[in-house]
NUROLO-731976 format. One record per residue (C-alpha): x, y, z. Coordinates in Angstrom, 3 decimals. Layout:
# residues N
+----------+----------+----------+
!        x !        y !        z !
+----------+----------+----------+
!        X !        Y !        Z !
...
+----------+----------+----------+
//
This chain:
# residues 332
+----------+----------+----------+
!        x !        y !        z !
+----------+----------+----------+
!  -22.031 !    4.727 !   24.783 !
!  -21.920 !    6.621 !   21.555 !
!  -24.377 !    9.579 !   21.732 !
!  -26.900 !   11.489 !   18.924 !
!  -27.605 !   14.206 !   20.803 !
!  -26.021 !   17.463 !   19.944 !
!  -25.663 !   21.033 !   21.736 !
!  -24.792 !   24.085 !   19.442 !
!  -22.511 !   26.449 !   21.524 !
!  -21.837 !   30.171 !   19.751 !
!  -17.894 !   30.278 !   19.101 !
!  -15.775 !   32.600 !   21.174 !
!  -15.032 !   35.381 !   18.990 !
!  -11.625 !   36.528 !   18.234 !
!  -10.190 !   39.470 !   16.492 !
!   -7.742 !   38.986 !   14.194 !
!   -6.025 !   41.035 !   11.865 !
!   -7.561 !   41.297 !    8.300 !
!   -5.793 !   41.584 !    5.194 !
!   -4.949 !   44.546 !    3.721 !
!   -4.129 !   44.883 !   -0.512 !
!   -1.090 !   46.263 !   -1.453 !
!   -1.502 !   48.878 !   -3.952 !
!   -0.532 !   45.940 !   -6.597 !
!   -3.269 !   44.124 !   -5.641 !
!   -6.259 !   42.583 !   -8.000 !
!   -9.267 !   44.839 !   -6.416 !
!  -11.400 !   43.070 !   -3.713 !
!  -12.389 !   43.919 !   -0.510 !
!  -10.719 !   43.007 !    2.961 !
!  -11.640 !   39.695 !    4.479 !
!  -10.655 !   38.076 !    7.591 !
!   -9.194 !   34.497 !    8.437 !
!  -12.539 !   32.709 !    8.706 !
!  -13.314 !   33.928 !    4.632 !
!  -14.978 !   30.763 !    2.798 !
!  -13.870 !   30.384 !   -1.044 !
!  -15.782 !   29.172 !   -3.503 !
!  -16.002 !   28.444 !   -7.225 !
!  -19.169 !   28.824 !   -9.086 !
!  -19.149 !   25.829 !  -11.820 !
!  -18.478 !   26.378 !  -15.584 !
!  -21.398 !   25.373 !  -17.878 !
!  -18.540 !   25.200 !  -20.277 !
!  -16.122 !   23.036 !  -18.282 !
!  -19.398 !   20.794 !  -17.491 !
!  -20.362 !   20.380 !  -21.066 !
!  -16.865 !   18.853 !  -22.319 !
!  -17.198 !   16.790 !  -19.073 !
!  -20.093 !   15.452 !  -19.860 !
!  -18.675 !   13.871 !  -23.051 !
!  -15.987 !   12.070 !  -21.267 !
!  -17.183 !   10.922 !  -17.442 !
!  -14.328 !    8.901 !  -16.822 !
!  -11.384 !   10.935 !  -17.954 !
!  -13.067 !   14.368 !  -15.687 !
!  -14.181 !   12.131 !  -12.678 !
!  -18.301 !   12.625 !  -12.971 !
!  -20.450 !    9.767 !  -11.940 !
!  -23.156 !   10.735 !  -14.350 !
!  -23.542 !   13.380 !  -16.467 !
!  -24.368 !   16.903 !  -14.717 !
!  -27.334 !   19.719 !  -15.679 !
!  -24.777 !   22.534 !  -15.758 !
!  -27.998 !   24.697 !  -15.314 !
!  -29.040 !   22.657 !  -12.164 !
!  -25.590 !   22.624 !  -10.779 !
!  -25.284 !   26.157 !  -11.056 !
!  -28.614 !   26.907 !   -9.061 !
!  -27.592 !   24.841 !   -6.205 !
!  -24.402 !   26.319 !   -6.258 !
!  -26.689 !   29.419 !   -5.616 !
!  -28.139 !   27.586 !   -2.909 !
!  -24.951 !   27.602 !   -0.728 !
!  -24.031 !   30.943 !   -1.343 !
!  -27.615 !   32.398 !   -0.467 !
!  -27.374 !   30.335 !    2.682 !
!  -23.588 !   31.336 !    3.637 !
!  -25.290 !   34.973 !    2.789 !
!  -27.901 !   34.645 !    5.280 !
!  -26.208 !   33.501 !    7.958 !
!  -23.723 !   36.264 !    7.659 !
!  -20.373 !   34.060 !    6.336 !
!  -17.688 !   36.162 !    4.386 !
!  -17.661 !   34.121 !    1.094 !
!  -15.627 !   35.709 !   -2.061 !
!  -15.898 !   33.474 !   -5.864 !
!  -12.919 !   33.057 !   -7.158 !
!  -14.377 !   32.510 !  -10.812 !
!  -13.053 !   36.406 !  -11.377 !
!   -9.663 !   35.632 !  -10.423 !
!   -9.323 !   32.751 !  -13.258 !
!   -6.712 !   33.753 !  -15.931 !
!   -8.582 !   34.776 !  -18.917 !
!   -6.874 !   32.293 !  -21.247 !
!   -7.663 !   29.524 !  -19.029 !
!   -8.843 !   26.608 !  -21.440 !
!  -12.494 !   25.673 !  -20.283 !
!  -11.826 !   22.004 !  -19.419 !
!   -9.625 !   22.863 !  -17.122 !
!  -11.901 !   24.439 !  -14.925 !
!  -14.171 !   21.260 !  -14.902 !
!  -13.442 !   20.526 !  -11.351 !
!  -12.206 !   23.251 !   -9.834 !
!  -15.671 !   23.831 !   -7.929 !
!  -13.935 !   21.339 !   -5.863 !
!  -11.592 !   24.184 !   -3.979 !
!  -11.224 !   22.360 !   -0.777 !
!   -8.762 !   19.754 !   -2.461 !
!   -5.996 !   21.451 !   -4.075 !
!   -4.708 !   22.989 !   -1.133 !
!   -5.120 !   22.929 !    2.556 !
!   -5.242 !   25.730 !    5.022 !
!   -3.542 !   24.568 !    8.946 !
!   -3.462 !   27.036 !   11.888 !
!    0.484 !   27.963 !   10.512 !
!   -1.511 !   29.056 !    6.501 !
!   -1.610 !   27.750 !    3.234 !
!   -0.342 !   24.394 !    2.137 !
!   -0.406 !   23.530 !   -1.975 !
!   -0.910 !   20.285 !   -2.250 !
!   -0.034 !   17.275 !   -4.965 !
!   -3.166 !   15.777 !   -6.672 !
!   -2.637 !   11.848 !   -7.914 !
!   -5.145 !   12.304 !  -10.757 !
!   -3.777 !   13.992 !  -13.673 !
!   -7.037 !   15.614 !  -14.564 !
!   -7.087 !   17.557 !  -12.078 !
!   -3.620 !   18.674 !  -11.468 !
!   -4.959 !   21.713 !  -13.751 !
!   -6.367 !   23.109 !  -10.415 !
!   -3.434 !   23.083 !   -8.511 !
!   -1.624 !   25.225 !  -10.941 !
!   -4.638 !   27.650 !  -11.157 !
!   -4.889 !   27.788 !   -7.198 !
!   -1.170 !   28.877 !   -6.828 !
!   -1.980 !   31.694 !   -9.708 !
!   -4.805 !   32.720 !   -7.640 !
!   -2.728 !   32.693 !   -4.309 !
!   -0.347 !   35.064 !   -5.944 !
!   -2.831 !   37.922 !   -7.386 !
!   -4.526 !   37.811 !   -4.007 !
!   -1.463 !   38.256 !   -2.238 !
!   -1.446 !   34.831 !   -0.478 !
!    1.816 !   33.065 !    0.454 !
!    2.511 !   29.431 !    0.496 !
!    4.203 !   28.133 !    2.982 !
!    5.483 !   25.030 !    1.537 !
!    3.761 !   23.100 !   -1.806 !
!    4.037 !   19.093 !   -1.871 !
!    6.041 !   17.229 !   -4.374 !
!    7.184 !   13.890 !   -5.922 !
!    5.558 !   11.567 !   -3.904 !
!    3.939 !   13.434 !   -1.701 !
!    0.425 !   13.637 !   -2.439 !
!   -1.693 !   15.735 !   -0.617 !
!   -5.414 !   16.602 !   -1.066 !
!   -7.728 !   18.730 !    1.195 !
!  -10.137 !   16.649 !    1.432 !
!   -7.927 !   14.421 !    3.072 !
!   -7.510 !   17.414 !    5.660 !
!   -9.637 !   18.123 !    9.223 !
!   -8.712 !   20.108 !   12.458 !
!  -10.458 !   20.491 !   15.531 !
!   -9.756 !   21.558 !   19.218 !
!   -6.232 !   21.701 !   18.297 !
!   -6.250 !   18.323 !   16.752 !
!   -5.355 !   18.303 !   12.330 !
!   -6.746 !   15.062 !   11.127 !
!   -5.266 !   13.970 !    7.938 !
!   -6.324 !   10.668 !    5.715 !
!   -4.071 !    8.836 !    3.574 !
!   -4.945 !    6.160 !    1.301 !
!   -5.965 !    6.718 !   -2.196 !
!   -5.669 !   10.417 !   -2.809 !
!   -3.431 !   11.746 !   -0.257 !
!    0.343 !    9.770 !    0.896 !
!    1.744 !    9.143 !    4.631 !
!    4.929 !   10.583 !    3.363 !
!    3.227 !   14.326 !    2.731 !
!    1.504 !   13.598 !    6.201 !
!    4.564 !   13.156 !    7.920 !
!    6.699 !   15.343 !    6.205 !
!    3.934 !   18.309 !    6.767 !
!    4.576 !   17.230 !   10.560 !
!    8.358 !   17.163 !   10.560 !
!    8.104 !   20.821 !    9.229 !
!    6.234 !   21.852 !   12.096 !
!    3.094 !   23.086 !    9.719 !
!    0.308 !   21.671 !   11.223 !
!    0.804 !   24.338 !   14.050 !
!   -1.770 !   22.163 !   15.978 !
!   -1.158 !   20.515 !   19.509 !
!   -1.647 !   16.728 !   18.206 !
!   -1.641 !   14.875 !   14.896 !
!   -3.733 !   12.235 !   13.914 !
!   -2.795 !   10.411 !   11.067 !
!   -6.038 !    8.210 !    9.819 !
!   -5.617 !    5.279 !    6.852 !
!   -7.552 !    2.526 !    5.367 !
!   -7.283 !   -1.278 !    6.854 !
!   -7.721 !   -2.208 !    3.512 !
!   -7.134 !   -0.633 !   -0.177 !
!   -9.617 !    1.512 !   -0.563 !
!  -10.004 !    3.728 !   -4.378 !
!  -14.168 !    3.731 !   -4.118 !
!  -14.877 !    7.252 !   -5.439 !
!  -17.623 !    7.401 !   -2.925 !
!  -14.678 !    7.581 !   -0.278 !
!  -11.760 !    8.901 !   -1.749 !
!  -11.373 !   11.322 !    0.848 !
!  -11.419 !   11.258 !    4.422 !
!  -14.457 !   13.592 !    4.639 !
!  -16.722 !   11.661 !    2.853 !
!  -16.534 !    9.249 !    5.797 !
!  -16.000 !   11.200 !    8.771 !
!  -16.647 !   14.909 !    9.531 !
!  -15.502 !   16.941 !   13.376 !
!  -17.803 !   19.998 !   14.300 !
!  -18.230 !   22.531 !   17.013 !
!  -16.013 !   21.162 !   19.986 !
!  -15.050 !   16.910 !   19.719 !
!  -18.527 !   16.278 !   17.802 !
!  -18.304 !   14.383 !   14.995 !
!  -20.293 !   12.759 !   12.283 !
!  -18.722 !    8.939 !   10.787 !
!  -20.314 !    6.514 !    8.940 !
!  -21.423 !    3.566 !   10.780 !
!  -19.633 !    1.107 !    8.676 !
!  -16.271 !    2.300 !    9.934 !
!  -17.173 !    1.473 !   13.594 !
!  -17.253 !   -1.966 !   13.228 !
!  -13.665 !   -3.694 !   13.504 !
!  -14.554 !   -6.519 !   11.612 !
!  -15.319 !   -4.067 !    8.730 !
!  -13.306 !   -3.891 !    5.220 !
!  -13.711 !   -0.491 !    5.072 !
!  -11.960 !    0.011 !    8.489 !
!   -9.833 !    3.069 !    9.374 !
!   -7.140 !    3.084 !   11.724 !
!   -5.729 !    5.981 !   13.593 !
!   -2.381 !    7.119 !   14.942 !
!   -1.892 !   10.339 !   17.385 !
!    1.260 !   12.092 !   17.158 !
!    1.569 !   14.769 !   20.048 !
!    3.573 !   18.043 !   19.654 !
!    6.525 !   18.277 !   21.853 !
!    8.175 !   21.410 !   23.513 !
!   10.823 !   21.344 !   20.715 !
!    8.226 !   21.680 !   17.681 !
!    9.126 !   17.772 !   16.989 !
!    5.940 !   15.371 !   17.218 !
!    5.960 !   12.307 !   19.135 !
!    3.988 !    9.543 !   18.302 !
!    1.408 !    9.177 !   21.732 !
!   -0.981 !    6.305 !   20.510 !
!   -0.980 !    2.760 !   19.271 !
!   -2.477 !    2.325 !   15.836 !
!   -6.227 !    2.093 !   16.812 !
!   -9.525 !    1.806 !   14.970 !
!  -10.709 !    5.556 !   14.643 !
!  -14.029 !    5.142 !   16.296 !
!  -12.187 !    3.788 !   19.369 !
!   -9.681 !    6.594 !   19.145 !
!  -12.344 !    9.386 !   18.478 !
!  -14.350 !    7.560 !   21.797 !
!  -11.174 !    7.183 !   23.934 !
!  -11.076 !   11.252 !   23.342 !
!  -14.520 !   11.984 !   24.441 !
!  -16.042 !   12.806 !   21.231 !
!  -19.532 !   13.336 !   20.794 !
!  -20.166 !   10.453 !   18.098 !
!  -22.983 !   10.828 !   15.512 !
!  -23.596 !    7.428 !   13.118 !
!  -24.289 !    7.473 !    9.583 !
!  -25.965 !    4.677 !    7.406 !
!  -24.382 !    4.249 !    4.385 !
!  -27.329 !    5.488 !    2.256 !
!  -26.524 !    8.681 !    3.945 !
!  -23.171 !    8.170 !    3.560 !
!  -23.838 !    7.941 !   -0.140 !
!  -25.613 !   11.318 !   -0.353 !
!  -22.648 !   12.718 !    0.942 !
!  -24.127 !   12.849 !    4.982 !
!  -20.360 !   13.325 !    6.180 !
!  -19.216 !   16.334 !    4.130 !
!  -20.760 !   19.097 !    6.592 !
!  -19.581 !   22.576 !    6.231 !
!  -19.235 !   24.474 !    9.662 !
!  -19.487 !   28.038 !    9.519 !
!  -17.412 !   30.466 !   11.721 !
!  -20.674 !   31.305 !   13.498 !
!  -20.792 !   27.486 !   14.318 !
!  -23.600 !   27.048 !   11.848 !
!  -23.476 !   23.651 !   10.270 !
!  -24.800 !   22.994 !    6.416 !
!  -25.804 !   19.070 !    4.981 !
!  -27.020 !   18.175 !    2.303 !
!  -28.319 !   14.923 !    3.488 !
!  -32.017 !   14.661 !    4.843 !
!  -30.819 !   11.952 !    7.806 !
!  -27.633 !   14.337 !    8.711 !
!  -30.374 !   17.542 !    8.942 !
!  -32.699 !   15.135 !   11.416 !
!  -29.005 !   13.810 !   13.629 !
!  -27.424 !   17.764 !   13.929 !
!  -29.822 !   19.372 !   15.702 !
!  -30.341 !   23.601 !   14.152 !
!  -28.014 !   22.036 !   11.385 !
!  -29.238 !   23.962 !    7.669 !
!  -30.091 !   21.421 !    4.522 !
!  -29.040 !   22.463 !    1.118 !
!  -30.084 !   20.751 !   -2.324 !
!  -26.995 !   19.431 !   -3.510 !
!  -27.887 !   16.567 !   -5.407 !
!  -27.009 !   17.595 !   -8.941 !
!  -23.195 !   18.462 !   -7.568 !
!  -22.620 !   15.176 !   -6.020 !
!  -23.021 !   13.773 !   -9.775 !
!  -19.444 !   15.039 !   -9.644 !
!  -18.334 !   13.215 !   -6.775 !
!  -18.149 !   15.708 !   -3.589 !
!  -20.473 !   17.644 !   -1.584 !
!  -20.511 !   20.979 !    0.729 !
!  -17.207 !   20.531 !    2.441 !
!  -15.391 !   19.620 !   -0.642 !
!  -16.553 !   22.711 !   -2.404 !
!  -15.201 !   25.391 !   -0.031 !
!  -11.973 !   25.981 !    1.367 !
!  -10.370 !   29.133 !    3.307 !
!   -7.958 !   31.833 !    2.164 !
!   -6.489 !   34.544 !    4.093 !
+----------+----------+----------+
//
């Protein structure tokens, strides 16, 4: 029986080595593995949006002013509750054209962080493969390697990217190609025990759901948020899911029949948490967990399922299709 209820645990905490500048270094301070990044929006980059929805991916057009303050909103809250945030708005080069930077508040997509470090990805839209380019500058004044960046025809996005006890998650379907899934796995860079490859039933290029966490979202230990319309196997929007297990060799082994992902996620004991599809809509998947095991939403329903979980306004950002998770990602 799928279950609502959920129990906050505080995470185990381990030490871990922080990074340490080299005297080359841009100036910032030291921050550990668990450092969020973010990028406060341009009113700049929103304004030449605005003129052109289509071409820079906005549903409507944005209130650079509103989408600024809510910004605000998420870093006050990742400030109270402790979370080693740094803006990466200062490490921009200077003669960055504005338009570029019109969705770059999106950092969780250009590049994806597994337990072995830093993938770049490939994005399919050509819009934003601006980001991608500014991302990799960024890695290099801050002293961050790459360990391998996707090409050709393999597409990779973050948002297409989850882990959890020792399980990555990665989507494929619109935005993000089973050839960069597998090839990230026949490299050995997941560093996780299993792989689960997820894609769509059916062709799927709503913008609402171009990425696998705008439908489905892990937390804490096998919890998990999905939207209810993915449960059902008689659904078009149905996901099916593959596991892949990591042998003693560093080769994975596929260790699952194709499934539907609710039954795999159920089959694994995880703690399953339904979301209509108006939440769904307002972005009720895309949580943010914190390394304290705090969990943001920005969805009123979400707040009321994830019991101690922290609402934040949001509404003016998802004008630019994406939410919490989609506008953080992790360095160091």
């Amino acid at each position: 029986m799928t279950q609502t209820r959920v129990n906050h645990g505080r995470k185990k905490q381990i030490k871990t080595r922080k990074h340490r500048p080299s005297p080359t270094d841009v100036s910032f301070p030291e921050y550990n593995p668990d450092t969020i990044i973010v990028f406060t929006p341009s009113k700049a980059a929103i304004e030449i949006a605005n003129k052109d929805l289509k071409k820079y991916l906005y549903r409507k057009e944005v209130d650079p002013e509103k989408a600024v303050q809510e910004h605000k909103y998420l870093q006050d809250a990742l400030t109270a509750q402790k979370q080693k945030f740094i803006d990466i708005q200062k490490f921009v080069p200077k003669n960055t054209p504005p338009e570029y930077l019109a969705n770059l508040l999106y950092t969780r997509d250009p590049f994806i962080k597994t337990k072995k470090g830093l993938v770049l990805g490939h994005m399919r839209q050509p819009i934003r493969k601006h980001d991608t380019d500014l991302i990799n500058k960024i890695m290099l004044k801050m002293n961050q390697p790459v360990l391998y960046r996707c090409k050709g025809d393999e597409y990779l996005e973050g948002g297409d990217y989850l882990i959890n006890c020792d399980t990555s998650f990665v989507g494929t379907g619109a935005r993000s190609s089973i050839v960069a899934a597998k090839k990230l796995m026949k490299m050995d860079l997941y560093g996780t025990e299993k792989v689960v490859i997820i894609r769509p039933l059916h062709p799927d290029k709503n913008m609402y759901r171009m990425h696998l966490d705008c439908v489905f979202s892990p937390f804490g230990c096998k919890q998990c948020v999905i939207w209810d319309d993915l449960i059902h196997k008689n659904s078009r929007h149905e996901r099916l899911a593959t596991e892949y297990t990591r042998q003693s060799n560093g080769e994975y082994k596929k260790t699952s029949k194709e499934m539907n992902l609710h039954d795999y996620l159920r089959e694994n004991h995880y703690n399953i948490i339904p979301l209509t599809t108006e939440s769904q809509y307002h972005y009720g998947a895309n949580l943010l967990e914190l390394s304290n095991g705090a969990v943001l939403v920005q969805d009123k329903e979400t707040h009321k399922k994830i019991k101690g979980s922290i609402y934040i306004p949001f509404d003016e950002i998802h004008k630019m299709y994406g939410g919490l998770h989609c506008s953080t990602n992790t360095f160091f």
